[in-house]
N, C-alpha and C positions, 0 to 999 in steps of 0.2 A: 504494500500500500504506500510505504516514503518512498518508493521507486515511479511509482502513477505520480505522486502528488509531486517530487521534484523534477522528474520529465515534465510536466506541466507547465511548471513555473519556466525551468530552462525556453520550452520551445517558446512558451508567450516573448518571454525576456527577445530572444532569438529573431520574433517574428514585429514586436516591434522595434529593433534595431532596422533591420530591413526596409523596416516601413518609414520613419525617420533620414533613410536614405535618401528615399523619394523625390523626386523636385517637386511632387505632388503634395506633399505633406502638410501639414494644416498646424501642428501642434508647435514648431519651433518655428522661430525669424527664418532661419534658413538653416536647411536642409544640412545631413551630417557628411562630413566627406564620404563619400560615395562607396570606393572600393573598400576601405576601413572596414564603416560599416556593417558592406554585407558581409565580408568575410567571417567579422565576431560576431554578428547573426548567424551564418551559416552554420560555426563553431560549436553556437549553442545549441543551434538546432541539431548537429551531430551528437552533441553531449547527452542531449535528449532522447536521439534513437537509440544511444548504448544503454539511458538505463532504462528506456523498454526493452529490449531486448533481455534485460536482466531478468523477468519477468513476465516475459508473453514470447510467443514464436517468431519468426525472423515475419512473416506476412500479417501475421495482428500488428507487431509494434509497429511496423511500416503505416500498414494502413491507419492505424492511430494517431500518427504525428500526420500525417498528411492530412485527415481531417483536420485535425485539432489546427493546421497550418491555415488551412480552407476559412474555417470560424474564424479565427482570429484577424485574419487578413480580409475580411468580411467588415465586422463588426467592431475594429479597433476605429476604423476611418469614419463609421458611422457613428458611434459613440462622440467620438470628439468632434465632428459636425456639431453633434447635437446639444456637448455642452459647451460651443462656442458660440452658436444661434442665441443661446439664452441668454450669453455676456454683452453680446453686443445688439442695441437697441434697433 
């Protein structure tokens, strides 16, 4: 179960560095250097698949960081829309 919940946290961590990359990005002035970045997102998001892997089969923990990649990279861009609509009049 620490192995679900710190995979978790790793890929979020992971997937919003990524996202933060973005020149699309909403949440910083300006966007994170680039290749940086994604590489310590990608990092974490492999950090991630090791410790599913520690606990689920090599095609569960695959397909579970790939969802969990899917939501996040969803639902990060939209949350922060949402709480940035309400700051500004």
């Amino acid at each position: 179960m620490l192995f679900l919940i710190m995979a978790s946290l790793l890929a979020f961590a992971g997937s919003v560095l990524v996202y933060l990359a973005s020149s699309q990005q909403r949440l910083l002035c300006r966007p994170l250097p680039g290749r940086a970045a994604r590489w310590a997102g990608a990092a974490l998001e492999g950090a991630a698949l090791l410790l599913l892997l520690q606990c689920r089969s090599p095609a569960t923990a695959v397909f579970m960081l790939v969802t969990f990649l899917m939501a996040a990279w969803s639902f990060t861009p939209l949350f922060i829309a949402l709480i940035f609509s309400r700051r500004t009049p």
